[in-house]
C-alpha positions in Angstrom: 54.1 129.4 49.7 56.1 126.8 47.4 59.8 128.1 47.8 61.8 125.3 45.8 65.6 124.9 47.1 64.6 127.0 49.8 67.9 127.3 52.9 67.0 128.6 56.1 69.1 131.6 57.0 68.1 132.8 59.9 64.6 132.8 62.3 64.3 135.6 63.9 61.0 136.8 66.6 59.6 138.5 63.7 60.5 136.4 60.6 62.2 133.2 58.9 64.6 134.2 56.3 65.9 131.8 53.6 67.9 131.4 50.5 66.2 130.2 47.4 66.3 131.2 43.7 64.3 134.0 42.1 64.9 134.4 38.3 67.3 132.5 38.1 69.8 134.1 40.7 69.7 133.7 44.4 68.1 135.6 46.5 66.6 135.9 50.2 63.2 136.0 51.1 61.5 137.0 54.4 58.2 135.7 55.7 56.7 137.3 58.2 55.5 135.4 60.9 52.6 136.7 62.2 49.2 137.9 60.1 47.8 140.2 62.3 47.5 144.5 61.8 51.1 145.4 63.3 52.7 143.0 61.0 51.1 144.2 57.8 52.0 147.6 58.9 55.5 146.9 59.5 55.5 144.8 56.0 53.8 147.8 53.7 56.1 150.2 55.9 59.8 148.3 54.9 58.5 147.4 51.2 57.5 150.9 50.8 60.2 152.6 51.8 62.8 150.1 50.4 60.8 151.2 47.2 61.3 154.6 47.9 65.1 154.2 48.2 65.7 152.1 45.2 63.2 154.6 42.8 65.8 157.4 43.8 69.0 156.5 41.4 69.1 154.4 38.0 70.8 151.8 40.2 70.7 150.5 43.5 73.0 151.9 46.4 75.8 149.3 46.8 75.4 149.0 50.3 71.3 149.1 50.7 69.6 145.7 50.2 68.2 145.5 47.1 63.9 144.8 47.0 63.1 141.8 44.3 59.2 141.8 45.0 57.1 141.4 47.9 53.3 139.3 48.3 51.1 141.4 50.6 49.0 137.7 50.6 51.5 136.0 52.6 53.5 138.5 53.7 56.9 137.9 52.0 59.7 139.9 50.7 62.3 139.0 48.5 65.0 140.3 48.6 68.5 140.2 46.4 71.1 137.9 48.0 74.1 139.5 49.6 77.0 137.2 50.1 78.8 137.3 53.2 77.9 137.0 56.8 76.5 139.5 59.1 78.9 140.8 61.8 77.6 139.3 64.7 78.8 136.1 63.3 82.3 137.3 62.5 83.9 136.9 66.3 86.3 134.6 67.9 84.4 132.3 70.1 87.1 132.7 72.7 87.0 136.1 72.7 83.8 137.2 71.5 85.7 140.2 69.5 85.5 140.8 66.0 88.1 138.8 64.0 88.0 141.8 60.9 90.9 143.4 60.0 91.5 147.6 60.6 91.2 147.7 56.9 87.8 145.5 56.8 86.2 147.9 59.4 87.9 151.5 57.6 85.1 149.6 54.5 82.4 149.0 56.9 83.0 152.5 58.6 82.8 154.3 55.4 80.3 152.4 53.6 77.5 152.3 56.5 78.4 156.0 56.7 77.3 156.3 53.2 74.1 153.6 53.3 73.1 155.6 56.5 73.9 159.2 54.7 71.8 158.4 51.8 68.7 157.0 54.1 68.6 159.9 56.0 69.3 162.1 52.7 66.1 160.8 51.7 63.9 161.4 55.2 64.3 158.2 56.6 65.6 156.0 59.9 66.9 152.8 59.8 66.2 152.7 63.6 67.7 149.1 64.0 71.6 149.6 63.0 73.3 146.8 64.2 75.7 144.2 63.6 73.3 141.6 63.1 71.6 143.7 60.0 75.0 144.8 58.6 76.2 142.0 55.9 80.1 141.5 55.1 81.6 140.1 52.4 85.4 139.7 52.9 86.1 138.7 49.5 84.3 141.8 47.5 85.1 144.1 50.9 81.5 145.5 50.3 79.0 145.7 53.3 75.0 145.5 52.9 72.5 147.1 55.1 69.5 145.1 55.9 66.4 144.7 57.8 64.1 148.0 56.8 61.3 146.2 59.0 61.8 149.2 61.4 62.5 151.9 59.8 59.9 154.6 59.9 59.9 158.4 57.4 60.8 161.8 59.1 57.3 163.8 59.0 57.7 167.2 56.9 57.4 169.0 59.9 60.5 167.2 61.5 58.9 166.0 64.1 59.6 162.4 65.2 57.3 160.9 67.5 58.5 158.5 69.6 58.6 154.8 70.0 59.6 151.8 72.2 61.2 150.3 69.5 64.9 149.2 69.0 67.7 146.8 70.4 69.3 147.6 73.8 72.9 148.0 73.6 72.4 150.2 70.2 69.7 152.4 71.5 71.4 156.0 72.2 71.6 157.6 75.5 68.3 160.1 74.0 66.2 157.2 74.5 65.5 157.7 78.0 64.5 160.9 77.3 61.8 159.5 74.9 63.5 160.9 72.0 64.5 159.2 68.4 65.9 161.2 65.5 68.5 160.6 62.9 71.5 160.8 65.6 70.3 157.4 67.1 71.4 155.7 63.5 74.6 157.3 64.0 75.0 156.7 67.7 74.3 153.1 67.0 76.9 152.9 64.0 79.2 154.2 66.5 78.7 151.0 69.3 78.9 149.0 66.6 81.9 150.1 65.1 83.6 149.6 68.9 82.7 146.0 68.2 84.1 145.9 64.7 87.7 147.9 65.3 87.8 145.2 68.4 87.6 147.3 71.4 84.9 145.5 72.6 83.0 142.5 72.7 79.9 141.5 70.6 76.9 144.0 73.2 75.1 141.3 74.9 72.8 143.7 76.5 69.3 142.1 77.1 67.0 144.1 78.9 63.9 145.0 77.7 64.0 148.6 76.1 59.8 149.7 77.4 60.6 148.4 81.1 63.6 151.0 81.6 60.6 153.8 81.7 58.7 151.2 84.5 61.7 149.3 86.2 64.6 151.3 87.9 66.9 148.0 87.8 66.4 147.8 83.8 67.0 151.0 83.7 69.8 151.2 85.8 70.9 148.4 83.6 70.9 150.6 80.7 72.5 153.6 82.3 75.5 151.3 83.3 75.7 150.4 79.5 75.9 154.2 78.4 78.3 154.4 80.9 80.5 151.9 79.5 79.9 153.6 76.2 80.5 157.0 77.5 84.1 156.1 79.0 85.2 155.0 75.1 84.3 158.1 74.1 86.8 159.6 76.1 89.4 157.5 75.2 88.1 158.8 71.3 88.6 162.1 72.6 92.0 161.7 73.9 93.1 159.7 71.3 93.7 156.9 72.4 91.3 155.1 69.7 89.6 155.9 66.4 89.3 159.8 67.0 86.0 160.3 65.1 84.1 157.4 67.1 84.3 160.3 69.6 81.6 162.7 67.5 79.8 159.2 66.4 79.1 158.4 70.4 78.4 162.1 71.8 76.0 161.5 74.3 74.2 165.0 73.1 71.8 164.2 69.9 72.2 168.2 69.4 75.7 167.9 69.3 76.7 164.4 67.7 77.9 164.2 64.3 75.2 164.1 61.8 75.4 161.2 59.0 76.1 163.2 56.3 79.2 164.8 57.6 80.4 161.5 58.9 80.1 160.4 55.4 82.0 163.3 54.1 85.1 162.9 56.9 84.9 159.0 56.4 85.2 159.5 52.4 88.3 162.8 53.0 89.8 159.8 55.7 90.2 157.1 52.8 91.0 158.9 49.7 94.8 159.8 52.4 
């Protein structure tokens, strides 16, 4: 595909994302890098739904990435161009902690609550919240949810079948159960948010998330994360950090704070 002035962004195992200009304004576009039937699926899936989302209100949710147009032929997305830098990429080298201010992460907190809120408003998982799809712009303090190549509808029956998909550090303690839902978007906002408040470094995790059903180290692996996890809670619960991180990390799904609510506290917390 000719893509004049085209930057490379990012390559990821899935796609290449770069910068170009699309009506005369910049924007991003994805390219998928395989042709066979999974990546189509995965491609109509995150066009479609990112359809979905932005048919909903007159204009688009400030903190969704926007859909410019998509080729089924060749597999790309465009999408519009968020300035900023995803988290991941806003640490100290040194310390591999996030180098935002408390008031940077109060925005992120509030406005993922609200991007996350409005998906699952609207019968859908993100399924992949994580610093690395979360864009920050420090100037406009505004934060950007990306990456819908996972994301998959709730059935009207509200049953969610389960999958092997996700990352490993942000993949909720329900997993091992073989269980998704709308709490693991939440859950995962929550590990996040301990990297972006700076209590702990950028997850690193790297096992692979199907071998902890067939491999009792990877597993083990895992369950020593959660642990980790598990013990900030506590602290959350005693105080001695961000209170409400406590409800975002509850290990129960049945019992963890759903997104709307979070939205609702988040939005009581910043108006004082």
């Amino acid at each position: 595909m000719d893509t004049p002035s085209c930057t490379l962004i990012a390559n990821t195992f899935h796609s290449t994302l770069s910068k170009i200009q699309f009506n005369n304004a910049p924007a991003v576009i994805k390219v998928y890098r395989r042709r066979d039937a999974r990546a189509i699926s995965q491609f109509t899936t995150e066009v479609s739904i990112l359809q979905e989302l932005q048919s909903i209100t007159p204009t688009p949710h400030p903190n969704i990435i926007t859909l410019l147009a998509s080729s089924i032929d060749d597999l790309t997305i465009t999408l519009a161009y968020a300035p900023g830098q995803t988290l991941d990429n806003l640490i100290d080298p040194a310390t591999q902690k996030c180098i935002l201010s408390p008031s940077d992460a109060a925005k992120i907190q509030l406005q993922m609550a609200n991007a996350i809120s409005f998906v699952h408003g609207n019968r859908i998982i993100h399924d992949d919240v994580k610093p690395d799809n979360i864009i920050y712009d420090k100037d406009t303090q505004n934060a950007v949810l990306v990456d819908f190549g996972a994301a998959f509808r709730v059935p009207e029956d509200g049953v969610v079948l389960f999958n092997l998909s996700g990352t490993p550090p942000y993949a909720p303690p329900e997993y091992l159960q073989r269980r998704k839902g709308m709490g693991g978007d939440v859950w995962a906002l929550g590990v996040t948010m301990l990297f972006v408040m700076g209590y702990i470094k950028l997850p690193d995790g790297e096992w692979i998330l199907p071998m902890t059903f067939e491999d009792a180290k990877v597993k083990e692996e895992m369950e020593t994360w959660l642990a980790e996890v598990e013990s900030w809670r506590r602290k959350a619960g005693n105080g001695e950090i961000d209170t409400l991180l406590g409800e975002i990390l509850e290990g129960d799904p049945d019992r963890r704070i759903g997104s709307q609510e979070l939205s609702r506290l988040l939005s009581e917390r910043s108006r004082g």
